[in-house]
Each structure stands twice: as structure tokens, then as C-alpha cells.
C-alpha positions, 0 to 999 in steps of 0.5 A: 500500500506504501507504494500507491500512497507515493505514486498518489503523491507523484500524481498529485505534484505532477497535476501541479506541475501540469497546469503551471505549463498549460499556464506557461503555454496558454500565456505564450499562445496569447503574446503570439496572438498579440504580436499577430494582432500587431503585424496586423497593425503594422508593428510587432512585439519581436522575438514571438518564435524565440519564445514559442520555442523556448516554451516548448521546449520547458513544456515537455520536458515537465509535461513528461513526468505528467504524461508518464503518471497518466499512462500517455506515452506511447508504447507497442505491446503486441506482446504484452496485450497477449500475456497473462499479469505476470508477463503484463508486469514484467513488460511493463518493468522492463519499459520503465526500466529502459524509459528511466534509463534513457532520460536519465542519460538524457539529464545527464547529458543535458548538464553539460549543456547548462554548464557552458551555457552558465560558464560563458554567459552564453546568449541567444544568438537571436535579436532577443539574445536571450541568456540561455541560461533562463532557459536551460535551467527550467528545462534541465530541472524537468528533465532532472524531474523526469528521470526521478519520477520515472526512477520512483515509479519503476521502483514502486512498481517493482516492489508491488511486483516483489511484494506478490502484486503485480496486478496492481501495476497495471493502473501505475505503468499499464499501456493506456490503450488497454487500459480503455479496453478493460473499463 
């Protein structure tokens, strides 16, 4: 039971961390909006691309965690839809383990990044030219916090597994798709 107590707390941070980027892209949406209205009038707020991207960029790299936690990623199971909960279970280990794997290389990869850019003041090479560091260090932190959700959950879920209780995974690193199906 300890192990859904977390993953509730993880779903809860991550419906937070969900609509502070829905915020985040909603307000982008509406400066583009403007500076659209404005060209219209013949002026322009500037650097409106720049900063889509850059919202993108932050977006999904927290939105992941929340995706993650609501069974969103996209995953092929022809094998696994065809198992019994043991097979079902060690499937689904088995992608979480290799998913953590590779974000985490990502994070990891994606510190060095922020490091020069913090080392050389490095500045957008953009009309804007934006510190690249207000940018990277928002989005290095969400692939930091993607790596640790997904090191989290493949541990509780390995551990309910352990415990005798793999049938429980499924509502926690299930495929989506069949998940609509059982319903």
C-alpha cells in the first residue's frame, strides 16, 4: 500500500506541475496572438518564435513526468496485450526500466549543456539574445524531474511486483490503450 500512497503523491505534484505549463503555454499562445494582432497593425512585439520555442521546449520536458503518471506515452505491446499479469508486469518493468534509463542519460547529458551555457554567459544568438541560461535551467530541472519520477515509479512498481502484486501495476505503468479496453 506504501507504494500507491507515493505514486498518489507523484500524481498529485505532477497535476501541479501540469497546469503551471498549460499556464506557461496558454500565456505564450496569447503574446503570439498579440504580436499577430500587431503585424496586423503594422508593428510587432519581436522575438514571438524565440519564445514559442523556448516554451516548448520547458513544456515537455515537465509535461513528461505528467504524461508518464497518466499512462500517455506511447508504447507497442503486441506482446504484452497477449500475456497473462505476470508477463503484463514484467513488460511493463522492463519499459520503465529502459524509459528511466534513457532520460536519465538524457539529464545527464543535458548538464553539460547548462554548464557552458552558465560558464560563458552564453546568449541567444537571436535579436532577443536571450541568456540561455533562463532557459536551460527550467528545462534541465524537468528533465532532472523526469528521470526521478520515472526512477520512483519503476521502483514502486517493482516492489508491488516483489511484494506478490503485480496486478496492481497495471493502473501505475499499464499501456493506456488497454487500459480503455478493460473499463
Amino acid at each position: 500500500m506504501m507504494e500507491l500512497i507515493w505514486i498518489d503523491r507523484l500524481r498529485r505534484i505532477n497535476r501541479w506541475v501540469a497546469l503551471a505549463t498549460g499556464a506557461m503555454l496558454l500565456a505564450c499562445a496569447a503574446f503570439v496572438l498579440a504580436d499577430i494582432i500587431l503585424r496586423r497593425l503594422g508593428s510587432s512585439l519581436g522575438g514571438t518564435d524565440e519564445i514559442a520555442g523556448y516554451a516548448m521546449a520547458i513544456g515537455t520536458a515537465w509535461g513528461m513526468s505528467y504524461t508518464l503518471l497518466e499512462l500517455g506515452h506511447v508504447r507497442i505491446d503486441l506482446l504484452r496485450s497477449r500475456g497473462g499479469t505476470g508477463l503484463k508486469a514484467m513488460a511493463d518493468i522492463f519499459s520503465m526500466i529502459v524509459l528511466t534509463a534513457t532520460v536519465t542519460f538524457i539529464a545527464i547529458q543535458a548538464w553539460p549543456v547548462v554548464e557552458r551555457s552558465l560558464t560563458n554567459s552564453s546568449r541567444a544568438n537571436t535579436p532577443l539574445e536571450t541568456p540561455l541560461i533562463w532557459v536551460q535551467v527550467p528545462w534541465f530541472a524537468g528533465w532532472i524531474w523526469f528521470a526521478t519520477v520515472s526512477a520512483l515509479v519503476t521502483c514502486l512498481a517493482l516492489s508491488m511486483v516483489l511484494r506478490g502484486r503485480a496486478e496492481e501495476t497495471e493502473a501505475i505503468i499499464g499501456a493506456f490503450a488497454e487500459q480503455e479496453t478493460l473499463q
